[in-house]
N, CA, C and O atoms as CSV, one atom per row, in Angstrom:
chain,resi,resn,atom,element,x,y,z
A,1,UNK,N,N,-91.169,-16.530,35.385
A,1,UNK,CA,C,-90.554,-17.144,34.208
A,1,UNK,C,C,-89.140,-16.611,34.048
A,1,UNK,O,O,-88.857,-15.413,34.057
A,2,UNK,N,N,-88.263,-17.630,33.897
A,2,UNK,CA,C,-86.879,-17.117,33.623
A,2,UNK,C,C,-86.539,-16.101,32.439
A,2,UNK,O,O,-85.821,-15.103,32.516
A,3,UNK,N,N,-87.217,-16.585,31.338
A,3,UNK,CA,C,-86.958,-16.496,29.891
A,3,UNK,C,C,-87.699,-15.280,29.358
A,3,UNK,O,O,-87.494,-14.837,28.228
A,4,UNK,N,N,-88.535,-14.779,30.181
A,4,UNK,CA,C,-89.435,-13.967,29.200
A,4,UNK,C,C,-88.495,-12.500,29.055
A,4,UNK,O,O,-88.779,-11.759,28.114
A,5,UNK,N,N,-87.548,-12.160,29.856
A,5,UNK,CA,C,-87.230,-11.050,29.276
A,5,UNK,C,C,-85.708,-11.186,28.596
A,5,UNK,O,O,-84.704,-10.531,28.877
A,6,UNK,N,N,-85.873,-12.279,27.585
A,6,UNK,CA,C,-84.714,-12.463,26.877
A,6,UNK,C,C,-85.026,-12.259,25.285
A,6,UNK,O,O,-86.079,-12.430,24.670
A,7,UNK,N,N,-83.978,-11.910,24.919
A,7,UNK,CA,C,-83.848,-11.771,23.284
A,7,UNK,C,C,-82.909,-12.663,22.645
A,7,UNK,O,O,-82.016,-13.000,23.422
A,8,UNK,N,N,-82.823,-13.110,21.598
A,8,UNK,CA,C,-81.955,-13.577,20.463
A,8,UNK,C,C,-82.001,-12.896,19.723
A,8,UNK,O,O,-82.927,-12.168,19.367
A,9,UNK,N,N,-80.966,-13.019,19.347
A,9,UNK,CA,C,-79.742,-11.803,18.405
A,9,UNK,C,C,-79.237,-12.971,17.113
A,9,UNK,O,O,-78.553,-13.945,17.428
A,10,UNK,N,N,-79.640,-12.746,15.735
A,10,UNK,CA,C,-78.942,-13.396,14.982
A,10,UNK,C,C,-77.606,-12.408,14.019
A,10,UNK,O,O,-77.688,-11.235,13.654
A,11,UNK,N,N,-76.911,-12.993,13.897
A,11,UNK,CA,C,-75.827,-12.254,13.132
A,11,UNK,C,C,-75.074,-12.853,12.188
A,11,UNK,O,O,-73.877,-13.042,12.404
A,12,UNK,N,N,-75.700,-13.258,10.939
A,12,UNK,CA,C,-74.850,-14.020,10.120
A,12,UNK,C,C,-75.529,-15.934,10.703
A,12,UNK,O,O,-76.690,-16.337,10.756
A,13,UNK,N,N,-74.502,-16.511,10.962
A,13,UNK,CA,C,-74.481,-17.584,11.191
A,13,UNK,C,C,-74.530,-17.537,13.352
A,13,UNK,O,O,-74.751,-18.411,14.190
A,14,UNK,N,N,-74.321,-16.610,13.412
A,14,UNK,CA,C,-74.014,-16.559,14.930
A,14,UNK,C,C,-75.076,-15.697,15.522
A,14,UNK,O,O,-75.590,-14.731,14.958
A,15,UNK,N,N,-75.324,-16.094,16.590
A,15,UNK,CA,C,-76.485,-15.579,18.193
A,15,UNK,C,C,-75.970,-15.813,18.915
A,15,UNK,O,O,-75.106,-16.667,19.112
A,16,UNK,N,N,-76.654,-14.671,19.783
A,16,UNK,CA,C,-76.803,-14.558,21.140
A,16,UNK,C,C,-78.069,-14.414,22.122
A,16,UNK,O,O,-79.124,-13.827,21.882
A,17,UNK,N,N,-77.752,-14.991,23.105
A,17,UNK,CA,C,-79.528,-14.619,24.091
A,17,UNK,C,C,-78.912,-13.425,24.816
A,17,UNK,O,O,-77.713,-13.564,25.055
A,18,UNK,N,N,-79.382,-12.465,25.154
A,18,UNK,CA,C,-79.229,-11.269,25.832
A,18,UNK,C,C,-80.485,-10.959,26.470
A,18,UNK,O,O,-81.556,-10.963,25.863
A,19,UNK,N,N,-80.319,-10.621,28.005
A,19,UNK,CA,C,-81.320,-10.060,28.716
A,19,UNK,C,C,-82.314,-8.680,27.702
A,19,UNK,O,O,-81.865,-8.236,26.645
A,20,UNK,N,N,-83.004,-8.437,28.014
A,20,UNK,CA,C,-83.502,-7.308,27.212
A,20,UNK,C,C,-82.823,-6.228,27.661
A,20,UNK,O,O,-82.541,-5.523,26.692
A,21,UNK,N,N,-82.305,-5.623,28.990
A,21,UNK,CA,C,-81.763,-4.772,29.279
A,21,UNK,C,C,-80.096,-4.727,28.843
A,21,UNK,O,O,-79.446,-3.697,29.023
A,22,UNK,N,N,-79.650,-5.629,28.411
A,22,UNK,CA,C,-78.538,-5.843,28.033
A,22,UNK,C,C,-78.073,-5.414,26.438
A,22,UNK,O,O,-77.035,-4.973,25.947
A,23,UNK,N,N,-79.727,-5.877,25.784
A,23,UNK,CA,C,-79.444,-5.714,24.302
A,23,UNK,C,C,-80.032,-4.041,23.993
A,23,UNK,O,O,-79.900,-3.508,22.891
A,24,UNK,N,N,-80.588,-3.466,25.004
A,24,UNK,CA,C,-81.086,-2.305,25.048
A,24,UNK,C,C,-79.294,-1.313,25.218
A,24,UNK,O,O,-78.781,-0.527,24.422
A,25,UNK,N,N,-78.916,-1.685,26.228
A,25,UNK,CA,C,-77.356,-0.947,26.560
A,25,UNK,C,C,-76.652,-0.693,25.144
A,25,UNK,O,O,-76.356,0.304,24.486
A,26,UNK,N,N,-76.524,-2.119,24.992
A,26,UNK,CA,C,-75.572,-2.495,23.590
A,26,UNK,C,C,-76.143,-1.991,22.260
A,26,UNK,O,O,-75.497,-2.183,21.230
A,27,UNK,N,N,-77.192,-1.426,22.233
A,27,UNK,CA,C,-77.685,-1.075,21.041
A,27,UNK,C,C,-78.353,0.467,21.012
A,27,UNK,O,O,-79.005,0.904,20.065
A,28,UNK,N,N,-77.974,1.386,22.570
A,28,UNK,CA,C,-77.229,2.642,22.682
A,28,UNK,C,C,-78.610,3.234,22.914
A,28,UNK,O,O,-78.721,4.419,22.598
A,29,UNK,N,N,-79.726,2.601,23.429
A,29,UNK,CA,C,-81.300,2.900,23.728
A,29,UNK,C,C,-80.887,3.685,25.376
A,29,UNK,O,O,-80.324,3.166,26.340
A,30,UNK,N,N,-81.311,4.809,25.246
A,30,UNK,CA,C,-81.311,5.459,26.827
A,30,UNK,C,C,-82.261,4.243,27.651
A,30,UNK,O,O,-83.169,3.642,27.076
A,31,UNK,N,N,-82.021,4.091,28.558
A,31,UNK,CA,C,-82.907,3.542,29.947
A,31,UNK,C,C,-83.057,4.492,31.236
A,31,UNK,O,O,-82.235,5.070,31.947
A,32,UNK,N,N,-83.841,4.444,31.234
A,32,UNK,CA,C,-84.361,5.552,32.871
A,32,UNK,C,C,-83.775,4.502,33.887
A,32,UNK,O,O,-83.189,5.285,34.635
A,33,UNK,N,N,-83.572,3.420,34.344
A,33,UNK,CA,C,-82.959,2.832,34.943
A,33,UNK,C,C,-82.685,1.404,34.611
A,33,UNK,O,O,-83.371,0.699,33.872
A,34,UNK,N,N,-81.534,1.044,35.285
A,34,UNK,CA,C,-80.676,-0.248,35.075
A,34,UNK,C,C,-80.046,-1.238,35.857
A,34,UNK,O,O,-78.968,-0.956,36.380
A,35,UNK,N,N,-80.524,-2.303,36.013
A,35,UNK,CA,C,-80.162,-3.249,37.456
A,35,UNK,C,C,-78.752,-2.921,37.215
A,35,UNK,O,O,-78.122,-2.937,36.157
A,36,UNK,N,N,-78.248,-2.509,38.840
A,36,UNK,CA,C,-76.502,-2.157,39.170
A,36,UNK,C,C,-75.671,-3.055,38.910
A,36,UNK,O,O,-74.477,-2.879,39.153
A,37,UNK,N,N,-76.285,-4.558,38.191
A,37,UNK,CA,C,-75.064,-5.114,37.442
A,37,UNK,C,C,-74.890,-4.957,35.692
A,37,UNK,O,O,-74.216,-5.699,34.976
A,38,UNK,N,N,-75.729,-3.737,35.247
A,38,UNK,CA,C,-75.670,-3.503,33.771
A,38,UNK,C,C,-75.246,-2.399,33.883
A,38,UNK,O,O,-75.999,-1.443,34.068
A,39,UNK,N,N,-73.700,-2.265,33.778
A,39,UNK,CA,C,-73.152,-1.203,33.358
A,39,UNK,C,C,-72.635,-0.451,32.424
A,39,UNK,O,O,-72.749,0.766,32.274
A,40,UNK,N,N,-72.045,-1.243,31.783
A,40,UNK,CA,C,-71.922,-0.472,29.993
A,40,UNK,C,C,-71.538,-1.261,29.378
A,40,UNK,O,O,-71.001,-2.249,29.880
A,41,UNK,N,N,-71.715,-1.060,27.753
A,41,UNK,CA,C,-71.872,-2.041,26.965
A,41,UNK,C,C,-70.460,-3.034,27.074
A,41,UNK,O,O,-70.448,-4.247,26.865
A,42,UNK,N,N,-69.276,-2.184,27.459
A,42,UNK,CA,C,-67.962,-2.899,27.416
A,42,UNK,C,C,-68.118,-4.357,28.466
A,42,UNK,O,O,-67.541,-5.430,28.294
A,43,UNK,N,N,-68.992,-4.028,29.472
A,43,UNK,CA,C,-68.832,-4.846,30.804
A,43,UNK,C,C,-69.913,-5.834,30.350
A,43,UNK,O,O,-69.679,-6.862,30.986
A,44,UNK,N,N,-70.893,-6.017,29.630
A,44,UNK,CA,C,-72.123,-6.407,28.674
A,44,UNK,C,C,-71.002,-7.157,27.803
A,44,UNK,O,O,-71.120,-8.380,27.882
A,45,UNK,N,N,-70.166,-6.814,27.161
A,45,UNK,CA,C,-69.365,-7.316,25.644
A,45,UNK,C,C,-68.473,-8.422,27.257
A,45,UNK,O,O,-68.892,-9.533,27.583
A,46,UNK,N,N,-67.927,-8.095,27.579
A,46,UNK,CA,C,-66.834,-8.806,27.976
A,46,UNK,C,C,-67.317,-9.607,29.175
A,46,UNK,O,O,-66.445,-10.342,29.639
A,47,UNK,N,N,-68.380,-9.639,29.727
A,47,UNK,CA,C,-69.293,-10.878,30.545
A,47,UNK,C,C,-69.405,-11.820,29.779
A,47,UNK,O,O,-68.940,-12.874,30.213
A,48,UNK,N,N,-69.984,-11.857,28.494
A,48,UNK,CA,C,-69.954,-12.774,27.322
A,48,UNK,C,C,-68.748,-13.171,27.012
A,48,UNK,O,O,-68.715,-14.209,26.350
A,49,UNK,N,N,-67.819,-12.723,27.253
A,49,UNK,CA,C,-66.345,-13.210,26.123
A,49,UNK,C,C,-66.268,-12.804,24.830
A,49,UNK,O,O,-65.729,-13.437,23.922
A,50,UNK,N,N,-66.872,-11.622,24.732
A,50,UNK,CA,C,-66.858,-11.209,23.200
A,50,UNK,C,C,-66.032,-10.076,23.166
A,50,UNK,O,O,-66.107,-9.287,22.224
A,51,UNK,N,N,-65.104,-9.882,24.276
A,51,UNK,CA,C,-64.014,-8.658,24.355
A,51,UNK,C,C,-63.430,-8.881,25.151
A,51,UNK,O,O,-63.888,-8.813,26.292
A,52,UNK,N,N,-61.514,-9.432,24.775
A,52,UNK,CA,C,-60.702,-9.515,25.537
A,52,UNK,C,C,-60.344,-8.048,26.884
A,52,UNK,O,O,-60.588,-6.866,26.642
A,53,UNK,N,N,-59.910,-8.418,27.851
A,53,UNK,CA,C,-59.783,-7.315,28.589
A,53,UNK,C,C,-59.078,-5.959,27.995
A,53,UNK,O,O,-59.225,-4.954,28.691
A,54,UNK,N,N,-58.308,-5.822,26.749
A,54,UNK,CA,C,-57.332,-4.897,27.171
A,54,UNK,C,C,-58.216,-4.027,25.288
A,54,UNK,O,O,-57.672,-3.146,24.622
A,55,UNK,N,N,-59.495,-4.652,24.989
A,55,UNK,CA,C,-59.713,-4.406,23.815
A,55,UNK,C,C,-61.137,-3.635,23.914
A,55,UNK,O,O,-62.087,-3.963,24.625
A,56,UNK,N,N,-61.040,-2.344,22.880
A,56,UNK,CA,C,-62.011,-1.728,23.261
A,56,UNK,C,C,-63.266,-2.561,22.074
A,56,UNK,O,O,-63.057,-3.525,21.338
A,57,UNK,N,N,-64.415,-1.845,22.239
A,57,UNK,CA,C,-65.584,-2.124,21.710
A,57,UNK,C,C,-65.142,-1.629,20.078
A,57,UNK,O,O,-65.349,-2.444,19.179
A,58,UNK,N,N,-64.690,-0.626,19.823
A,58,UNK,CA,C,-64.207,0.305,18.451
A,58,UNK,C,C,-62.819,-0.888,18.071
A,58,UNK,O,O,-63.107,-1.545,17.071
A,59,UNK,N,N,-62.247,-1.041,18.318
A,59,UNK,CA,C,-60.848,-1.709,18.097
A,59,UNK,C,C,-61.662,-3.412,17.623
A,59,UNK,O,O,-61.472,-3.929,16.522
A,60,UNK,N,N,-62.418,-3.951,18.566
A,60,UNK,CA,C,-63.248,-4.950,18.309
A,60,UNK,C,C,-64.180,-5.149,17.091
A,60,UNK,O,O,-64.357,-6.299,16.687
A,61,UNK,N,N,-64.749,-4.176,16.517
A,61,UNK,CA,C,-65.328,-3.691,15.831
A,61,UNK,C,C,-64.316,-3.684,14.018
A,61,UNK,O,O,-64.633,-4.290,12.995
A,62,UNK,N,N,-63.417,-3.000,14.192
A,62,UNK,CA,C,-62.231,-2.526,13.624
A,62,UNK,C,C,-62.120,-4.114,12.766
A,62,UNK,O,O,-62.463,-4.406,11.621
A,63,UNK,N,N,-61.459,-4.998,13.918
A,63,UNK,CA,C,-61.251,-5.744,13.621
A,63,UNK,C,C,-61.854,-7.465,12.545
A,63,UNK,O,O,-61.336,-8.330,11.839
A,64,UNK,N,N,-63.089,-7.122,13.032
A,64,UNK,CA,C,-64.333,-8.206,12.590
A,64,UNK,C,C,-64.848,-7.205,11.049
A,64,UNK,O,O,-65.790,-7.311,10.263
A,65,UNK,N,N,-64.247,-6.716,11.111
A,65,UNK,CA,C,-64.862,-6.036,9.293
A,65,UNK,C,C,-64.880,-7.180,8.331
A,65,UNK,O,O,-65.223,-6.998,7.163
């Protein structure tokens, strides 16, 4: 099954589907291990388009208050 290890994320008016290992990174849960294309939450934020290249996760953050 494609789908079973996905999550939705509501936030306000806005979601996201995130792998489970993805929403695990981003939400700062240790993992004993991690497929070598989940690398940190920045590379997680900005696969999505939810972080221009030159913008950190804190500055991103900063900003959406």
């Amino acid at each position: 099954m494609r789908n079973r290890d996905k999550l939705i994320v509501f936030r306000g008016e806005r979601y996201g589907i995130f792998e489970t290992h993805e929403f695990m990174v981003l939400a700062g849960v240790p993992l004993r291990t991690l497929p070598p294309h989940k690398h940190s939450p920045e590379a997680i934020l900005r696969r999505f388009g939810c972080l221009p290249p030159d913008v950190t996760p804190l500055q991103a953050f900063e900003e959406n208050r």
